[in-house]
MDAnalysis code that builds the backbone (N, CA, C; Angstrom):
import MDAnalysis as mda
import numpy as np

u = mda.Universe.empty(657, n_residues=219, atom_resindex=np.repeat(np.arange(219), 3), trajectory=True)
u.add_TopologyAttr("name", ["N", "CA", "C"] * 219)
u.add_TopologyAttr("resid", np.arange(1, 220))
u.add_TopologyAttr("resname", ["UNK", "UNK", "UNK", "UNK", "UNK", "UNK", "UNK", "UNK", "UNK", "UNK", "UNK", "UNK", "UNK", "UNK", "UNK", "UNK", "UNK", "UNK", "UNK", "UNK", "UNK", "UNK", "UNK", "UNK", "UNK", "UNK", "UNK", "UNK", "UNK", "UNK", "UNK", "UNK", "UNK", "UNK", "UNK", "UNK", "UNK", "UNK", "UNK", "UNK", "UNK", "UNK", "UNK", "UNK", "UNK", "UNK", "UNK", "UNK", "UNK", "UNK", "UNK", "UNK", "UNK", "UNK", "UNK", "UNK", "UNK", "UNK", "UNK", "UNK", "UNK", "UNK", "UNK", "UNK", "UNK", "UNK", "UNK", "UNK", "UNK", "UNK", "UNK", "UNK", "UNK", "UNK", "UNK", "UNK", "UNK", "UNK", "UNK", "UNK", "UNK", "UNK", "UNK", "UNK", "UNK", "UNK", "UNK", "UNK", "UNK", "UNK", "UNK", "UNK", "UNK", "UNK", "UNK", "UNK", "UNK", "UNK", "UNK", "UNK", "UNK", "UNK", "UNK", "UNK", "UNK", "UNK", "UNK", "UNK", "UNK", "UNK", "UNK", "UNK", "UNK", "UNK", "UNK", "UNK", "UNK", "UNK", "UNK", "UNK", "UNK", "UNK", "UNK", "UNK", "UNK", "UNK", "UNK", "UNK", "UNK", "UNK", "UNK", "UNK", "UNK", "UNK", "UNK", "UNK", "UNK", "UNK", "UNK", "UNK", "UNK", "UNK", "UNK", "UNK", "UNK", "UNK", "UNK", "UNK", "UNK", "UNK", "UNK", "UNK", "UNK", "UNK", "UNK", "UNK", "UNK", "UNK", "UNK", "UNK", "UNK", "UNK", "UNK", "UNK", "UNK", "UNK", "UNK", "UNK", "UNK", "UNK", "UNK", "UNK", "UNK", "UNK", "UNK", "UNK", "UNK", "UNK", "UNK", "UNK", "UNK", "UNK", "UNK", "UNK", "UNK", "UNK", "UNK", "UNK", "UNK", "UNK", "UNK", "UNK", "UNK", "UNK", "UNK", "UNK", "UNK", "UNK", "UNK", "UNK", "UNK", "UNK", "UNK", "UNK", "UNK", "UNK", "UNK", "UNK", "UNK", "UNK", "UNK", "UNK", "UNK", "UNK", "UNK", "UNK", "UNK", "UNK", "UNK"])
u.atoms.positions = np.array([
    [-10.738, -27.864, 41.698],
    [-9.590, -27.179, 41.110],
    [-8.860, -26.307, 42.111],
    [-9.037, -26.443, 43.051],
    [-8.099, -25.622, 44.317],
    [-9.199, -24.765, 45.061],
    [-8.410, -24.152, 45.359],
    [-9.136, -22.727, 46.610],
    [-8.739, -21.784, 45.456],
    [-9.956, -20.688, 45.590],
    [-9.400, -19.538, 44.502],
    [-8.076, -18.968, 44.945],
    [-7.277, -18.572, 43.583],
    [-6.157, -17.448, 43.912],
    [-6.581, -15.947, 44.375],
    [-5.639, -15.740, 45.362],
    [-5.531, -14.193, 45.730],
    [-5.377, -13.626, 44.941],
    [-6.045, -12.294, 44.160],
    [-6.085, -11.467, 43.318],
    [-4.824, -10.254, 43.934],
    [-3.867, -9.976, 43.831],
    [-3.013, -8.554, 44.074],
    [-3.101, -7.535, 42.775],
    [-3.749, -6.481, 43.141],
    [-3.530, -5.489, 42.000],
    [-2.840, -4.600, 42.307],
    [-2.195, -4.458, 41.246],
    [-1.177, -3.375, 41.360],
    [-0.982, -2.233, 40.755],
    [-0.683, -1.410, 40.960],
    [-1.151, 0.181, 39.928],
    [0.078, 0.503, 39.144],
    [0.183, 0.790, 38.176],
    [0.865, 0.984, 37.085],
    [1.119, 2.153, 37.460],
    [2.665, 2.327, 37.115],
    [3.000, 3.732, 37.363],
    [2.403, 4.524, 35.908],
    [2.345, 6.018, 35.852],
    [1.849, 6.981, 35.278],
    [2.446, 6.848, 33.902],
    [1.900, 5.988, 32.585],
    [2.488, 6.212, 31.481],
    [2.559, 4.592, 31.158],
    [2.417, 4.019, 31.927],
    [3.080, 2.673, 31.829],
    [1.757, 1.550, 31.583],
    [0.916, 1.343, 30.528],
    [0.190, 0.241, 30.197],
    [-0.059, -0.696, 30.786],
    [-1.102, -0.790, 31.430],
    [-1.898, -2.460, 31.936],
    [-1.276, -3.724, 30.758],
    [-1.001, -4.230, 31.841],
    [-0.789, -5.893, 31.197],
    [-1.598, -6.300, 30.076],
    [-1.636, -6.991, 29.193],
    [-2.530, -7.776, 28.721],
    [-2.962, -9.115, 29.331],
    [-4.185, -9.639, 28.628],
    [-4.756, -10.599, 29.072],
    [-3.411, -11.654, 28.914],
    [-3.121, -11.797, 27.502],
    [-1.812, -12.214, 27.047],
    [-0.540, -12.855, 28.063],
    [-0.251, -11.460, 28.149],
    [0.704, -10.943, 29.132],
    [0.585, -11.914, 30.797],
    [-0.168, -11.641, 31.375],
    [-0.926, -12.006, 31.998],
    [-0.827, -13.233, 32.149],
    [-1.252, -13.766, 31.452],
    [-1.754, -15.338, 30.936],
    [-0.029, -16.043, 31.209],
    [0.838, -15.365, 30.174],
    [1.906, -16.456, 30.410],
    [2.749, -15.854, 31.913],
    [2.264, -15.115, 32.488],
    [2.757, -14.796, 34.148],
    [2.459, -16.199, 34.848],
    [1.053, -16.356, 34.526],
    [0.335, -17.293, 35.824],
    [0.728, -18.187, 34.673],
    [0.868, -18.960, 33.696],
    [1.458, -20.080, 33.042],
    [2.767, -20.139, 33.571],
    [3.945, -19.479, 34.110],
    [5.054, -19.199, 34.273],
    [5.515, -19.885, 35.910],
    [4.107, -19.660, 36.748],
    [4.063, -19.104, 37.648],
    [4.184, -21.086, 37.840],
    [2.642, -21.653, 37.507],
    [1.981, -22.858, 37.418],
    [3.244, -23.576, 37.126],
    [4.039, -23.236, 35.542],
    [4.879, -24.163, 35.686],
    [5.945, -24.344, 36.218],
    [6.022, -23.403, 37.435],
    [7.263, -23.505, 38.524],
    [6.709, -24.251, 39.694],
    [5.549, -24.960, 39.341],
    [4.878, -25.545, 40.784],
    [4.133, -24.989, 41.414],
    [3.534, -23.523, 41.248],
    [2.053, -23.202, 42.081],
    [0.977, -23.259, 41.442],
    [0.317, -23.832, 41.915],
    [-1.333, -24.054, 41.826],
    [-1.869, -22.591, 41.544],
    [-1.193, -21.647, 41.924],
    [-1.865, -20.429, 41.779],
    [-2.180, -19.694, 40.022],
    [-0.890, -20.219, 39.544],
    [-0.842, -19.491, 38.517],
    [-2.281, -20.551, 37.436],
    [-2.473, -21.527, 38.113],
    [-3.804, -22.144, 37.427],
    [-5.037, -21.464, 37.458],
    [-5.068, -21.410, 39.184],
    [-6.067, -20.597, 39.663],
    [-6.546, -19.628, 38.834],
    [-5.566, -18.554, 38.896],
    [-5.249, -17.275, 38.259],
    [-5.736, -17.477, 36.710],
    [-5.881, -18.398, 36.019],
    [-6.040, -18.707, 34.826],
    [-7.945, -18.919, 35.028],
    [-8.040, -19.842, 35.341],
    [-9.465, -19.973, 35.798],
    [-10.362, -19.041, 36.135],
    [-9.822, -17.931, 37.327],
    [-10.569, -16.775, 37.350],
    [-10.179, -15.583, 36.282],
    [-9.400, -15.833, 35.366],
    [-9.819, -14.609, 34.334],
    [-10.835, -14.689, 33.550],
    [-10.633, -16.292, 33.154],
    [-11.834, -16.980, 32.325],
    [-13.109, -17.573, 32.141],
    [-13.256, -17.894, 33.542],
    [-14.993, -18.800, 33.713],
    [-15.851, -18.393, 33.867],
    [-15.988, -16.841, 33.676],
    [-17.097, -16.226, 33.566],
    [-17.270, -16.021, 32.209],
    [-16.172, -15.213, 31.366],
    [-16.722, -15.632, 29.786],
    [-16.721, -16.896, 29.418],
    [-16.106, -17.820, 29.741],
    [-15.873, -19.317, 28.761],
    [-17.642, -19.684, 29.056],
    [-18.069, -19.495, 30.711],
    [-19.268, -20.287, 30.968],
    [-20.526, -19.368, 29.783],
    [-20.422, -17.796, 29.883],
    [-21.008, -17.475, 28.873],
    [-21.439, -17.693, 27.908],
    [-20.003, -18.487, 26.693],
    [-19.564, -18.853, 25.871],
    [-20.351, -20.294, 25.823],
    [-20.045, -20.887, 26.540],
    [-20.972, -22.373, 26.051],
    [-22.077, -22.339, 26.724],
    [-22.760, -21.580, 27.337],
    [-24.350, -21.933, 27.379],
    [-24.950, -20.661, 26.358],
    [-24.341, -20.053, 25.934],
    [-24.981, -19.215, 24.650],
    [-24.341, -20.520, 23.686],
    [-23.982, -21.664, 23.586],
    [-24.160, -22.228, 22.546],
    [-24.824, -24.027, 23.144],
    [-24.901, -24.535, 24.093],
    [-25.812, -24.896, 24.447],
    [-26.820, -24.826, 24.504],
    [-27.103, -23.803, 25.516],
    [-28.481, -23.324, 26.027],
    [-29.217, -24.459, 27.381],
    [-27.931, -24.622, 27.982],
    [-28.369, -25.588, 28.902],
    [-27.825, -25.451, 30.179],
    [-28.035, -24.775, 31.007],
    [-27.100, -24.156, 32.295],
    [-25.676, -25.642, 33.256],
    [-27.148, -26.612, 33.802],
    [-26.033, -27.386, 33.805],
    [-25.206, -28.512, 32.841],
    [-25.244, -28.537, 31.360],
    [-24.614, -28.846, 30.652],
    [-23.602, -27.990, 30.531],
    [-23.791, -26.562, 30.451],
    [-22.693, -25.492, 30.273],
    [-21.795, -25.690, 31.358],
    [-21.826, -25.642, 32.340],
    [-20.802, -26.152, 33.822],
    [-20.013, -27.111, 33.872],
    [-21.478, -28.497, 32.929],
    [-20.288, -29.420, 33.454],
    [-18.803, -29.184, 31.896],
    [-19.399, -28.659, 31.058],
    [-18.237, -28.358, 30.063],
    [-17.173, -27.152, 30.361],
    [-17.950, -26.411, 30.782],
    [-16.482, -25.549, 31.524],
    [-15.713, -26.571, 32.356],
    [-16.499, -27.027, 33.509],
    [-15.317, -27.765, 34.359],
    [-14.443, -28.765, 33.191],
    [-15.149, -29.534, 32.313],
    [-14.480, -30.139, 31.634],
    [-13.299, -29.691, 30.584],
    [-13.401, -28.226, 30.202],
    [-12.760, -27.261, 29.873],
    [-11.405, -26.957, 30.679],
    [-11.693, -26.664, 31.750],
    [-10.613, -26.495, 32.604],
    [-9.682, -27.985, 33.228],
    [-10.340, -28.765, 33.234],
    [-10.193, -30.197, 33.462],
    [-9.017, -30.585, 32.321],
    [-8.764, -30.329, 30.970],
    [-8.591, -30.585, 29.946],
    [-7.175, -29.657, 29.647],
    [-7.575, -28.646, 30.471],
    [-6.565, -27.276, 30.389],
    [-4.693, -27.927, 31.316],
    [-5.821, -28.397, 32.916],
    [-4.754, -28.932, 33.531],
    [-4.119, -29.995, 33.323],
    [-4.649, -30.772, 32.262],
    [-3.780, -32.405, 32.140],
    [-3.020, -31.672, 30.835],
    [-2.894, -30.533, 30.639],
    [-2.156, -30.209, 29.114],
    [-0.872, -29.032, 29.720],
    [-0.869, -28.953, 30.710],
    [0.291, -28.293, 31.292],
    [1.758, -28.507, 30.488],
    [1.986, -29.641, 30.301],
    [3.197, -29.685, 30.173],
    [3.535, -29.427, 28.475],
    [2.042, -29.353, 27.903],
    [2.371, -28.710, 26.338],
    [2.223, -27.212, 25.545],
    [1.853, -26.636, 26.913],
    [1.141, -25.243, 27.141],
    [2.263, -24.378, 27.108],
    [2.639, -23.426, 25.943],
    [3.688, -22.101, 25.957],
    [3.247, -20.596, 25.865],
    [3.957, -19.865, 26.659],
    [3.811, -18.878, 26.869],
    [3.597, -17.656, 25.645],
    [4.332, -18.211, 24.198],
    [4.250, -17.641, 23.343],
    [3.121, -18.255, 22.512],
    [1.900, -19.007, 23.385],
    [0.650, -19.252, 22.745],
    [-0.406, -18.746, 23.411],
    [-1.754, -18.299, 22.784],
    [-2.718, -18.190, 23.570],
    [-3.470, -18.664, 24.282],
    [-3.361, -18.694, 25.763],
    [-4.482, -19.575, 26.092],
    [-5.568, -19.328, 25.939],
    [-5.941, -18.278, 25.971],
    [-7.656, -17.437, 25.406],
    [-7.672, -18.269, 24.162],
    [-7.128, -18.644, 23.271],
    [-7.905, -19.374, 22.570],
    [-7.626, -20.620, 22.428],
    [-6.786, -20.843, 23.337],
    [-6.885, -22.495, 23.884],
    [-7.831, -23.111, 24.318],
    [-8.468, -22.447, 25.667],
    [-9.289, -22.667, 25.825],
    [-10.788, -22.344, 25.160],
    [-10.914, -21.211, 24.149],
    [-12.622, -21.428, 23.650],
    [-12.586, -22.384, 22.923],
    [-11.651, -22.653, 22.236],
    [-11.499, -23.831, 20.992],
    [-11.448, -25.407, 21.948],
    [-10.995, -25.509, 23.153],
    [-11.449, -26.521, 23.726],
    [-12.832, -26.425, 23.796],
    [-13.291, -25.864, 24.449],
    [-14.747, -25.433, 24.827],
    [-15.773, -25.452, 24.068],
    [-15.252, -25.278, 22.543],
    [-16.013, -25.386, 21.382],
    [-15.949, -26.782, 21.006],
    [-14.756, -27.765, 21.200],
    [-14.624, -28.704, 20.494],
    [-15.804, -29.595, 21.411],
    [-15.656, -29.222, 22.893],
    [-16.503, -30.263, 24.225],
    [-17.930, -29.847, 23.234],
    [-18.737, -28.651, 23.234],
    [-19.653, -28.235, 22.387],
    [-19.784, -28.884, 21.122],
    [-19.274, -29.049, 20.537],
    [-19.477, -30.006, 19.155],
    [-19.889, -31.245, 19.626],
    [-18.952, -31.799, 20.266],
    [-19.392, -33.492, 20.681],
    [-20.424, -33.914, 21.280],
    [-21.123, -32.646, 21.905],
    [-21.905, -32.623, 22.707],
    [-23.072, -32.675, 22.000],
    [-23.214, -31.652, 20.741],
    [-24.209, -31.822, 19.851],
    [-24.256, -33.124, 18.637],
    [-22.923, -33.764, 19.136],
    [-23.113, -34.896, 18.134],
    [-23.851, -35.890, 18.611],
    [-23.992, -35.787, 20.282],
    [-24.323, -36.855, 20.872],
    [-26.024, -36.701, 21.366],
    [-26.267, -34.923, 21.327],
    [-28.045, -34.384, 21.674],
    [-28.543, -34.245, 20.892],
    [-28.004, -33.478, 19.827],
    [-28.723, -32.691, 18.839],
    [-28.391, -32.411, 17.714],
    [-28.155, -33.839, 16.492],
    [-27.626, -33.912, 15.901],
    [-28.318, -32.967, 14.376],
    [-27.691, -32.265, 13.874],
    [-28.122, -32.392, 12.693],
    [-28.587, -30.240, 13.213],
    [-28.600, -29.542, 11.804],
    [-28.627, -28.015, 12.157],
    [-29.172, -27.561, 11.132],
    [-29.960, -26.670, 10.774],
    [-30.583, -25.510, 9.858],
    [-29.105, -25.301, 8.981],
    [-29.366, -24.481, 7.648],
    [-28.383, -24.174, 6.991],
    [-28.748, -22.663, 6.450],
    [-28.037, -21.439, 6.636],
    [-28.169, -20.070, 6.765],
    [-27.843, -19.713, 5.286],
    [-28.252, -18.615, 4.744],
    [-27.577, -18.100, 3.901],
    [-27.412, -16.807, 3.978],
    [-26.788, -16.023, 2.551],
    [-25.835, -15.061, 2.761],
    [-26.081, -14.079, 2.867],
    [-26.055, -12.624, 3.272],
    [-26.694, -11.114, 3.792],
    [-26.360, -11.083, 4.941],
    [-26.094, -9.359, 5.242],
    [-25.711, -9.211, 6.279],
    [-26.676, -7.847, 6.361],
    [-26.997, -7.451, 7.882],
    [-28.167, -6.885, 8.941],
    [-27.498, -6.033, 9.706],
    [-27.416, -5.185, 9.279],
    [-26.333, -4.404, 10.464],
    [-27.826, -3.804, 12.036],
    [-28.753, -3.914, 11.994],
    [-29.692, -3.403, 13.032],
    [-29.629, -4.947, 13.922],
    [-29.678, -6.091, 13.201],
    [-29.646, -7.373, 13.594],
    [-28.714, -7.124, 14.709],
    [-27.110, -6.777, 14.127],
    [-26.340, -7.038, 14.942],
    [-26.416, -6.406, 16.120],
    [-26.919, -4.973, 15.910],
    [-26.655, -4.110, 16.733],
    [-27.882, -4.516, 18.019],
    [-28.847, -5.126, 17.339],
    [-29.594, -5.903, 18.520],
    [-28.798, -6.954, 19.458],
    [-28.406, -7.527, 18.828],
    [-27.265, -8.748, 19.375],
    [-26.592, -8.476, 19.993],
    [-25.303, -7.330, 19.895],
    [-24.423, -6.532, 20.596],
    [-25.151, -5.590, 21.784],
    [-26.354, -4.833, 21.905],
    [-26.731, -4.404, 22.888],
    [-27.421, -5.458, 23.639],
    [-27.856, -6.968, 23.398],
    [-28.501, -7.803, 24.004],
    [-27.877, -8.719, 25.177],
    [-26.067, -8.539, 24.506],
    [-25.332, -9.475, 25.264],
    [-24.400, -8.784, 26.015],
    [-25.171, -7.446, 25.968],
    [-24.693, -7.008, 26.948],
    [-24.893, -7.054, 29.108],
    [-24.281, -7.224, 29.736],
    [-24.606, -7.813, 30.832],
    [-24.828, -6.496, 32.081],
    [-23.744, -5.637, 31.826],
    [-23.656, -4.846, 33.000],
    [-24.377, -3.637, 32.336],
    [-25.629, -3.250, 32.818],
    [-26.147, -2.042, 32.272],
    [-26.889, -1.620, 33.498],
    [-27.333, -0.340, 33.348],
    [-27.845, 0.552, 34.317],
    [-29.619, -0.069, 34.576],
    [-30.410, -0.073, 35.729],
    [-31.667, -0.877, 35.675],
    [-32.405, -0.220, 34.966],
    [-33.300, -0.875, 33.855],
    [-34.629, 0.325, 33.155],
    [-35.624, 0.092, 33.732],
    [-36.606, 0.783, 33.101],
    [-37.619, 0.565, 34.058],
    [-38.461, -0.865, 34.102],
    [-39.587, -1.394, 34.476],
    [-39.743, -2.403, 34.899],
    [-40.555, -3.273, 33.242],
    [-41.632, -1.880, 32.633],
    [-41.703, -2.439, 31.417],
    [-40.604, -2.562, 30.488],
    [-39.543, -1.900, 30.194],
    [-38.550, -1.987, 29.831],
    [-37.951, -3.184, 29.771],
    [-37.360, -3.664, 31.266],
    [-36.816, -4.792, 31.134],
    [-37.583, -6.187, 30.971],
    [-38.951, -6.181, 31.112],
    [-39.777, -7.330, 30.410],
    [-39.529, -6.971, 28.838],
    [-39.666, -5.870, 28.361],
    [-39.594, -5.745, 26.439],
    [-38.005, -6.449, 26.381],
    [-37.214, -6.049, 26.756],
    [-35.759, -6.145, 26.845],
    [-35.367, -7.789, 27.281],
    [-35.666, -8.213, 28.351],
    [-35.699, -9.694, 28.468],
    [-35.949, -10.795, 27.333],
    [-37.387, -9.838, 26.482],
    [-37.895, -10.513, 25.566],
    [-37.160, -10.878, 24.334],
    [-36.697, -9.815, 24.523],
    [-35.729, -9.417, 23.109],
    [-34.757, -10.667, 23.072],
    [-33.715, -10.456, 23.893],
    [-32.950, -10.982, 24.325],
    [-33.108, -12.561, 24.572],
    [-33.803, -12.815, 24.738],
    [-34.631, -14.171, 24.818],
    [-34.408, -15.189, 23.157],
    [-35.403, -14.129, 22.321],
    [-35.389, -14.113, 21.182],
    [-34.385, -14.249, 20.229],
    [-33.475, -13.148, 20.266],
    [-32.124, -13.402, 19.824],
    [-31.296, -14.590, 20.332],
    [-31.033, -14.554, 21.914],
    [-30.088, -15.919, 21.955],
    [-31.033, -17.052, 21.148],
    [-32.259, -17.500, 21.286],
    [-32.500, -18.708, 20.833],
    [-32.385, -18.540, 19.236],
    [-32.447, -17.561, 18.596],
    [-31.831, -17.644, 17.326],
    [-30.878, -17.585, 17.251],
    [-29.435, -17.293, 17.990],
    [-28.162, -17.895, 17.728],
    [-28.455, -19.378, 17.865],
    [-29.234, -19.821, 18.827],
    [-29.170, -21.202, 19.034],
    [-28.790, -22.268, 18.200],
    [-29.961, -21.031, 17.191],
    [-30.649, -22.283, 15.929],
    [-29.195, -22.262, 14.956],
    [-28.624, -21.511, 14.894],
    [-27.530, -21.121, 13.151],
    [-27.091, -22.558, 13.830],
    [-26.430, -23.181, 12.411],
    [-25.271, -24.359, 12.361],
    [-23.813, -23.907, 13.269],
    [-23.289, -24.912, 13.371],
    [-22.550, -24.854, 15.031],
    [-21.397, -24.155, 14.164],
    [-20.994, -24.005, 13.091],
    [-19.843, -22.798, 13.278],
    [-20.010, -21.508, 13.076],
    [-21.355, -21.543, 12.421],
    [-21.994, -20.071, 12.395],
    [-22.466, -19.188, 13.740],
    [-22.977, -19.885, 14.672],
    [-23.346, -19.693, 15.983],
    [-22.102, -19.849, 16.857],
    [-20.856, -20.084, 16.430],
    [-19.801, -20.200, 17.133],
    [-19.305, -18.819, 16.818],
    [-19.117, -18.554, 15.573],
    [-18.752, -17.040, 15.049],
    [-19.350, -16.142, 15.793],
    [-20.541, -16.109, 15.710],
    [-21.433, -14.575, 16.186],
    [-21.314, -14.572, 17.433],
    [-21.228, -16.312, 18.238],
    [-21.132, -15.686, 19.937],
    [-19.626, -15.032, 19.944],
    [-19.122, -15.598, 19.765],
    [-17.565, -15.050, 19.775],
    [-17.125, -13.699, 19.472],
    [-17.783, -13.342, 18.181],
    [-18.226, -11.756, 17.986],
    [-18.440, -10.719, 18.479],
    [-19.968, -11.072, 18.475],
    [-21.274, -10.331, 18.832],
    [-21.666, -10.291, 20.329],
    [-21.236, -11.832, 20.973],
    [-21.351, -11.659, 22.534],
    [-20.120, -11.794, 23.500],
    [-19.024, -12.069, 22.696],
    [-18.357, -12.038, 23.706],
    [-17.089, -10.601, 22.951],
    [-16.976, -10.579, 21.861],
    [-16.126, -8.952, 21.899],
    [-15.252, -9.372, 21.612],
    [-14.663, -11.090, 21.068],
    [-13.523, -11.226, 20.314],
    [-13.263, -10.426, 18.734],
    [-11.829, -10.585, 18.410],
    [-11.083, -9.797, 17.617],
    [-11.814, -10.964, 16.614],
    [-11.667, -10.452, 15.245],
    [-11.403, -11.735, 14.117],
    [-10.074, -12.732, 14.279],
    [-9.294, -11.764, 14.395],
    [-7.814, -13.220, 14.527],
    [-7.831, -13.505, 15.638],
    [-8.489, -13.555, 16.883],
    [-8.622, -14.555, 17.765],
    [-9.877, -15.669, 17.363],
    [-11.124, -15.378, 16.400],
    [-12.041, -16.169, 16.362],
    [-11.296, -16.500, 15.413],
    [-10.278, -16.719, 14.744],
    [-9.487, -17.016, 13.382],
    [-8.705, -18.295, 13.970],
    [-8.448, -17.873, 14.930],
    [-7.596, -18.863, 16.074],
    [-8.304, -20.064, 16.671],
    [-9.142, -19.572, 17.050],
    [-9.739, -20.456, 17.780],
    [-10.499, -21.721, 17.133],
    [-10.902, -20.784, 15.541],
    [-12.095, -21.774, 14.983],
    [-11.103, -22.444, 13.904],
    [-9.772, -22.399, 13.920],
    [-8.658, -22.623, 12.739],
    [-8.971, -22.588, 11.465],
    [-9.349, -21.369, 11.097],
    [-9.218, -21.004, 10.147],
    [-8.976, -19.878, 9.173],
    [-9.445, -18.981, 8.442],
    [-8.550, -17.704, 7.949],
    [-9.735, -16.594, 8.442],
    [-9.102, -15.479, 8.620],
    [-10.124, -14.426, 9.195],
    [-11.199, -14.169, 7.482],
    [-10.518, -14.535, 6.546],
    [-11.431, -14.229, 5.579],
    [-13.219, -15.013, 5.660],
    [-11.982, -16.564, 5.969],
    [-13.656, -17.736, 6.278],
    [-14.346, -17.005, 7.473],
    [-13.915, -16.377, 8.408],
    [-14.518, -15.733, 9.633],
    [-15.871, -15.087, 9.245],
    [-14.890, -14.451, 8.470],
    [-15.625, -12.856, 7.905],
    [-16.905, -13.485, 6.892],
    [-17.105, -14.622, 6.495],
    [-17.899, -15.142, 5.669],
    [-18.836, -15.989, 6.181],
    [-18.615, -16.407, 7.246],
    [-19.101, -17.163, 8.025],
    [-20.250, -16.601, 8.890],
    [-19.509, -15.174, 9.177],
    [-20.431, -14.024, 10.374],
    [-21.226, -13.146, 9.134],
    [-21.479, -13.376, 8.001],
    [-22.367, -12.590, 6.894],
    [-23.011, -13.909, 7.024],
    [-22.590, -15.281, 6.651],
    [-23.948, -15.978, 6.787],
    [-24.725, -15.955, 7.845],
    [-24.319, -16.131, 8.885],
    [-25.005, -16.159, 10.215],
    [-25.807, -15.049, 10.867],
    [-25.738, -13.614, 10.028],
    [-25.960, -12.388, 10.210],
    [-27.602, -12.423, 9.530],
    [-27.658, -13.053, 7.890],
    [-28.700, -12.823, 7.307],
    [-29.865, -14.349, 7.877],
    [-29.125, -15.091, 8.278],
    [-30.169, -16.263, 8.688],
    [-30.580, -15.262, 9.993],
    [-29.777, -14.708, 10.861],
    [-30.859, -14.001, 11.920],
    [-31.761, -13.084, 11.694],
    [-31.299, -12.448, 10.655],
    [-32.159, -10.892, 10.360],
    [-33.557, -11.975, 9.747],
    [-33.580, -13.291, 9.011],
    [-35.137, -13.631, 8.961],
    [-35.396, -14.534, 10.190],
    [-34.358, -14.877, 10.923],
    [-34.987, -15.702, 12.237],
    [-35.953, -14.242, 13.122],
    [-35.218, -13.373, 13.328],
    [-35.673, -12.274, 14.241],
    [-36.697, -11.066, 13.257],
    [-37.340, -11.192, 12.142],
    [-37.881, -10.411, 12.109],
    [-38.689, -9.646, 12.551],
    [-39.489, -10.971, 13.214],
    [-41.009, -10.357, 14.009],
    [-40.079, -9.299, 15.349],
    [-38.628, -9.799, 15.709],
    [-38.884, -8.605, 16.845],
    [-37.918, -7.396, 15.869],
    [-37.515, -7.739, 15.155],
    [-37.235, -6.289, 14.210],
    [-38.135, -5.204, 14.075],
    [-39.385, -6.074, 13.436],
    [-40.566, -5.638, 13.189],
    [-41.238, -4.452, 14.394],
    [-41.046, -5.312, 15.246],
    [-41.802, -4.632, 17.034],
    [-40.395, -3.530, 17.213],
    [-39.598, -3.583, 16.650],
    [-38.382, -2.370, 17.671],
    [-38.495, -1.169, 16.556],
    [-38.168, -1.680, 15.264],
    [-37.804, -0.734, 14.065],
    [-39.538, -0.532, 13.521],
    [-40.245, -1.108, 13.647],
    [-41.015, -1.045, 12.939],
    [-41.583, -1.543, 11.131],
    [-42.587, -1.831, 10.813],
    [-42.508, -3.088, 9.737],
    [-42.062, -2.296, 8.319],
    [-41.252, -2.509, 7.622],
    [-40.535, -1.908, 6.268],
    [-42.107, -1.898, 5.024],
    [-43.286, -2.819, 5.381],
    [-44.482, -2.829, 4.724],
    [-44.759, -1.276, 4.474],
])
């Protein structure tokens, strides 16, 4: 896909708001469709660190996840010429990324558990501190308990049915809005919102035993 783009940052004068991703997005779309490779570039490195996130928390397969990002981005550049500035590519691309992910499980791992309804608010809050990446080092037992955890939880997103586990990563690990996972998964933020209560109470009994070990047993 090229040589990476040169990053230029530039400082906002005093009062004056950072770009959005948005924003942003249709610059280097703007840019691309005047003929530089850069403004692709530029697209690629905002994104392939969450998108790759994004499908091996729903994989769970490092180089399967790669080769679907590349195929992700692969998919991005032959669609240039239908791509507008007054659309998102942030959710152009997870919803590609999700769709490569579907096919993928139609073709490995067919067939999924079915969740039902309750929602866990300690669940989540495990989930949300789990996927988290940049944190300060703990100590050494720490991050074996913490690894564990974490371990635990992703492979129970693993397990939810593929739009339920599409919801919560989108959520819970990556920090999307509802009307972008509304976007992406086409459908109404209400189904969102119903979707992430099912997927919430199938974890709180997938993860009890480490509920159990953090909170301690409700017995």
């Amino acid at each position: 896909m090229g040589d990476k783009a040169l990053t230029i940052l530039q400082m906002s004068p005093p009062g004056v708001a950072e770009p959005t991703d948005r924003e942003l997005d249709a610059q280097s779309l703007r840019l691309w469709k005047n003929g530089s490779q850069r403004g692709f570039n530029q697209i690629v490195e905002r994104y392939q660190k969450t998108l790759f996130h994004f499908i091996y928390r729903m994989v769970r397969d490092e180089d399967e996840a790669r080769d679907l990002l590349q195929e992700t981005f692969v998919r991005l550049h032959r669609s240039l010429a239908s791509l507008r500035e007054d659309k998102s590519i942030k959710s152009w691309l997870f919803r590609t990324a999700n769709n490569l992910c579907v096919d993928y499980f139609r073709k490995h791992k067919p067939g999924r558990v079915t969740a039902v309804d309750h929602q866990a608010p300690e669940t989540l809050a495990m989930i949300e501190a789990a996927s988290i990446d940049d944190r300060s080092d703990p100590r050494p037992d720490e991050a074996a308990c913490q690894n564990a955890q974490q371990e635990a939880i992703l492979a129970a997103i693993g397990s939810l049915p593929q739009k339920q586990r599409m919801a919560m990563t989108l959520r819970s690990c990556e920090g999307l809005s509802m009307k972008e996972i509304s976007d992406i998964m086409g459908c109404s933020e209400q189904t969102v919102g119903t979707t992430l209560f099912a997927a919430r109470k199938r974890l709180s009994l997938l993860l009890r035993p480490v509920l159990n070990e953090v909170y301690g047993s409700a017995d």
